[in-house]
C-alpha positions, 0 to 999 in steps of 0.5 A: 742325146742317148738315152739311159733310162727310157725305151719304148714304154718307160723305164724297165728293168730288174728291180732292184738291180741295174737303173731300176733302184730305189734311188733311180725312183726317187730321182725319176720322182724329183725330176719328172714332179719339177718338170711337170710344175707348171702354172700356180696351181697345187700340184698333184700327180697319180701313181697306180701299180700292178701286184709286183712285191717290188711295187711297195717299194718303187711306190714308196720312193716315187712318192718320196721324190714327188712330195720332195719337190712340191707335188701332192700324190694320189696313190690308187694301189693296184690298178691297169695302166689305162686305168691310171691315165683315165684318173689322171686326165679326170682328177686333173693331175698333172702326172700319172705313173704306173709302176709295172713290167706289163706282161714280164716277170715279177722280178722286173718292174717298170715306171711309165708315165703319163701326161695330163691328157692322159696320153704317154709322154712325148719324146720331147718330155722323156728327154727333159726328164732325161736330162734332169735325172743328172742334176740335182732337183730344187727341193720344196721348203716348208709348207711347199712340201707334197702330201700324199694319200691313197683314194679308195674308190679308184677300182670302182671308178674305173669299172663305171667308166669301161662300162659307159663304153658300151650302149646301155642296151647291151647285156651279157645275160647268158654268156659264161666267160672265163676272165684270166687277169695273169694275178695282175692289176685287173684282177679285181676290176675285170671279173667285177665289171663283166659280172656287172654286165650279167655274165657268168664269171670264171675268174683266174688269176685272180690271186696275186701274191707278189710273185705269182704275176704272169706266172703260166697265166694271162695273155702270154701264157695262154694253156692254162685258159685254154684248157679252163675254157674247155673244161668250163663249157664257156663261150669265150675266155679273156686273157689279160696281162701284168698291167691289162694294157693287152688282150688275148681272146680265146674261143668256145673250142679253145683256140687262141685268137690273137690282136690282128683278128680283134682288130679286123672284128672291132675295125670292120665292125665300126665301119659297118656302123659308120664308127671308124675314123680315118679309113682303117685301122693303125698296126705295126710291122708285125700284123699278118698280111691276112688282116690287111687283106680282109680289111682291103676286100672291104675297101679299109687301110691297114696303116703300118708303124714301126713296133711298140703301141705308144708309135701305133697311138703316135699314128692315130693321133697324126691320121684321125684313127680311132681304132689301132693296135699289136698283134700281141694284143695292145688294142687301143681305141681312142674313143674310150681309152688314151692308152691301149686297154685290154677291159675296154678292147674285151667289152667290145669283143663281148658286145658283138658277141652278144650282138651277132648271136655268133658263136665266137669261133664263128665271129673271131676267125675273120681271116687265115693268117698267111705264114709268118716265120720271125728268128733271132740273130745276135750280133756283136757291136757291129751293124751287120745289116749294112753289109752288102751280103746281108742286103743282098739276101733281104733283096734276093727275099722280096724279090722272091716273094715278089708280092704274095709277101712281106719281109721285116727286119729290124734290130731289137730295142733291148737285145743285141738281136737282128729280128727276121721276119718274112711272111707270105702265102707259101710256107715252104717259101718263107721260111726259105728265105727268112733262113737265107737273111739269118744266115746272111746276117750270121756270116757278117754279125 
């Protein structure tokens, strides 16, 4: 069955507009609330959000759905994603929803789904929710009606709980951090619980107002803490995004240091301590070449997944990892977080910060990224990547490279694109052979 709503991370879109109506969230309510009513118990499910002004709106429908099949709802406000699936599992709900377009701008919005283990659901539940979003829903009668309600304390449960991912020994005394929270759904939390620790705190993006979201902030528009950092005297910066699912990290002389370098510093360090599990560390397609070398010379596996955190946690969970993650800053570390946590993954960074007594320039840049070229190509309806030109040239690419690199390609979820991507150690070389496939693919699209 084809897919209408879900992609790689839920349902998204421009709000308002096209699936993502309030009509379609009051349905995604009623269907995902039946197909999680299992068992005699009272039903409940969670629903967090980021600050998006269309939040309200898509908030209110989903409890309307929800509460029109028999489930109670628990509303927490603002909230990160890994938030709304640590009080899933612990409130012993059946659902949670985050309603959120992670690092995208305000006028979109999104609804992601989590199970009651607190991990993103199957492929297998999307589709069965998929296919009653076509079908009426059996309404509840009577007193079998939900009810809803909003808990307070759900801020403070999530700090307690980042914080217990640290040693109790550790301390942030003395550090001046400038914590950029993009006027998303952290931008409460994350100051509050670095503070906790004893840091300085900078805070920006801390003012949401609905439309400001991401907005030349966060991890996707990292000038702006760049600059911060610099002008602060700060020894490291934290960029989060829209629903702080993804980190950035950027150093004392304000340079930005991406998802492949905290993973090779969490993963080698783990090792070092005998934390990490399965041998290595789990990323996408898209990682630099340079992380899977650093993590080689020290006798770790880089594991490799198609792109999209929610494939990267699906390999963890098969392997026995516990630590994996995107270049783009999904870190997921399984042993405090069932989804990628940019508060959890930054507390990480800190504490070895704090540990090593390195500067962060010094700790962060564990490795040279080898070159690395991607370029867009639209295509019609066609599938140029089945022409005999096109593979020609992808082959005549690797055979060029010819094991000093790497080519990738790949057609794009949510666009009509061919993503091209090559990388090796000879820059000259590898924007050669990426302009080669695009061009290839051109000729045939």
């Amino acid at each position: 069955m084809g897919r209408s709503y879900f992609g790689t991370d839920g349902i998204r879109g421009r709000a308002n507009a096209g699936v993502l109506t309030a009509a379609t969230a009051m349905k995604v309510g009623q269907a995902a609330g039946r197909h999680f009513l299992r068992g005699s118990h009272k039903h409940r499910v969670v629903i967090g959000k980021d600050t998006r002004l269309s939040g309200y709106m898509m908030e209110t429908a989903l409890t309307a759905g929800f509460t029109s099949v028999g489930m109670d709802v628990i509303m927490t406000g603002p909230l990160p994603s890994p938030a709304v699936a640590l009080l899933t599992r612990e409130m012993r709900a059946d659902l949670g929803v985050m309603i959120s377009a992670s690092h995208n701008p305000y006028a979109d919005n999104g609804i992601k789904l989590f199970g009651p283990d607190g991990f993103k659901l199957s492929d297998a539940d999307e589709e069965a929710i998929e296919r009653a979003l076509l079908e009426d829903q059996p309404l509840a009668q009577g007193d079998a009606i939900g009810r809803a309600r909003r808990i307070e304390d759900a801020r403070g449960r999530y700090i307690h709980a980042i914080k217990q991912s640290l040693p109790a020994h550790i301390r942030l005394d003395g550090l001046k951090i400038v914590v950029d929270c993009a006027h998303g759904a952290a931008y409460n939390v994350a100051p509050t619980a670095i503070w906790e620790l004893g840091a300085e705190v900078v805070a920006m993006g801390v003012s949401p107002n609905g439309t400001n979201i991401n907005d030349g902030v966060g991890s996707t528009s990292t000038d702006a803490i760049c600059a911060r950092v610099v002008e602060e005297g700060a020894d490291i910066g934290i960029a989060l995004d829209g629903d702080a699912d993804r980190l950035i990290v950027v150093d004392e002389k304000g340079q930005v240091v991406d998802g492949d370098q905290i993973m090779g510093l969490i993963g080698t360090r783990m090792a070092a301590t005998g934390e990490l599990r399965g041998g290595g560390v789990v990323a996408t397609v898209m990682s630099n070449l340079g992380l899977e070398r650093l993590l080689n010379g020290v006798g770790l596996d880089l594991v490799r997944t198609k792109v999209g955190d929610r494939y990267v946690l699906e390999a963890m969970r098969a392997g026995g990892y516990n630590v994996g993650g995107e270049q783009s800053g999904h870190m997921i570390l399984i042993d405090h977080a069932t989804t990628g946590d940019g508060c959890v993954a930054a507390l990480q960074v800190l504490a070895a910060l704090v540990t090593s007594g390195k500067r962060a320039s010094e700790l962060l840049h564990l490795f040279d990224p080898v070159p690395q070229f991607l370029k867009n190509v639209v295509y019609d309806g066609s599938n140029p990547l089945e022409t005999l030109a096109v593979q020609e040239a992808i082959a005549a690419g690797e055979a060029a490279l010819a094991g000093n690199g790497r080519v990738v390609i790949r057609k794009s979820g949510t666009e009509p694109k061919i993503r091209v991507m090559a990388e090796g150690d000879d820059a000259v070389l590898v924007e050669k052979v990426v302009d080669d496939i695009c061009a290839a693919v051109k000729a045939a699209a």
